[in-house]
C-alpha positions as CSV (number, residue, x, y, z in Angstrom):
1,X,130.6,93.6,54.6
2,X,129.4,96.8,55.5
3,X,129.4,98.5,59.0
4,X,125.6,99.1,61.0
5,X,125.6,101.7,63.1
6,X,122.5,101.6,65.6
7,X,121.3,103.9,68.6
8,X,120.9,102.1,71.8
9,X,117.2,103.1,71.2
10,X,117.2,100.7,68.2
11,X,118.7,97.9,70.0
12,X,116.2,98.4,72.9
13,X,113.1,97.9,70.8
14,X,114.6,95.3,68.4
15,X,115.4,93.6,71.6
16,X,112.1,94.4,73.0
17,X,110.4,92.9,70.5
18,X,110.8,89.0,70.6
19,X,111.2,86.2,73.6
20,X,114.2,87.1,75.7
21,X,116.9,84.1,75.6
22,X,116.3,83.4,79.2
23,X,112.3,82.8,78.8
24,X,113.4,80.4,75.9
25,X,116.1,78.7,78.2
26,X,118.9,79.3,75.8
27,X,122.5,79.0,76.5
28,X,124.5,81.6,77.9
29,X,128.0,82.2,78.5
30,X,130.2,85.2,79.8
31,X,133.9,85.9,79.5
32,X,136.1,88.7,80.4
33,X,138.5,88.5,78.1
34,X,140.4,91.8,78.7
35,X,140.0,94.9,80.9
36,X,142.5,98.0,79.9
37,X,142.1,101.5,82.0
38,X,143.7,104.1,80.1
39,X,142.6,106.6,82.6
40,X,140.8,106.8,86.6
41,X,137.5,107.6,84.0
42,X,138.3,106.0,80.8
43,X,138.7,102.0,80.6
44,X,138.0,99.6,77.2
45,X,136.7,96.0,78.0
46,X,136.8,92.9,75.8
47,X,134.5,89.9,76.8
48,X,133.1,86.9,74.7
49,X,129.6,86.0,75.2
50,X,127.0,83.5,73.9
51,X,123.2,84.0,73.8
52,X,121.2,81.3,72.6
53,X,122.4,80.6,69.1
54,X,125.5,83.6,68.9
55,X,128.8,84.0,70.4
56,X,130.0,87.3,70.1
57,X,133.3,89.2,70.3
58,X,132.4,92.9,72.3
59,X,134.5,95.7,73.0
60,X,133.4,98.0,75.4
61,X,133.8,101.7,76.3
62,X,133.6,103.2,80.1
63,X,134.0,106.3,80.8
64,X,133.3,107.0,84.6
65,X,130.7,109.9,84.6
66,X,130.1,111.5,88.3
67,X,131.4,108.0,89.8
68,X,129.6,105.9,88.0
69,X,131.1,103.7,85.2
70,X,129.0,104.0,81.9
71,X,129.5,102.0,78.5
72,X,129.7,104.6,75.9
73,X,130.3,102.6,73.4
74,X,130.2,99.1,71.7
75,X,131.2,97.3,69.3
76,X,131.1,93.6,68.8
77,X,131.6,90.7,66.2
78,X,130.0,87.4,65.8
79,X,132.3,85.0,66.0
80,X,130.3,81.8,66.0
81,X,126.6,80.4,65.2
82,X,125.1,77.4,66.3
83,X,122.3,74.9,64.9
84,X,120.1,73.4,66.6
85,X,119.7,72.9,70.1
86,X,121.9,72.7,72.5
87,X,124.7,73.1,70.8
């Protein structure tokens, strides 16, 4: 399998361009799986989420820029797919 590498101006439009998962009522689930600060300004964050038909596996970079903390970088895996609704 090979490895994508996409600007956040990518994902923006790609995302941009069909129904969001909330106007099509889809599931949704959130969680914080791990959050490790290396540093007062450095920090990596693991969660598992599902949107509509996807749960995903992402790891998270912070880095706190003038006080505020910023992902930097991310990296996820799909961990699960569903059919059909509801499931």
């Amino acid at each position: 399998m090979a490895m994508l590498l996409r600007t956040s101006r990518t994902i923006k439009a790609a995302l941009a361009a069909g129904p969001s998962a909330k106007s099509k009522n889809a599931p949704r689930r959130q969680e914080l799986l791990l959050v490790d600060f290396a540093s007062p300004t450095q920090a990596l964050v693991k969660v598992r989420v599902r949107i509509d038909a996807l749960l995903y596996l992402d790891y998270l970079a912070y880095h706190r820029v003038d006080g505020v903390w910023l992902i930097t970088a991310k990296s996820f895996h799909i961990e699960q797919r569903y059919d059909g609704p509801g499931h």
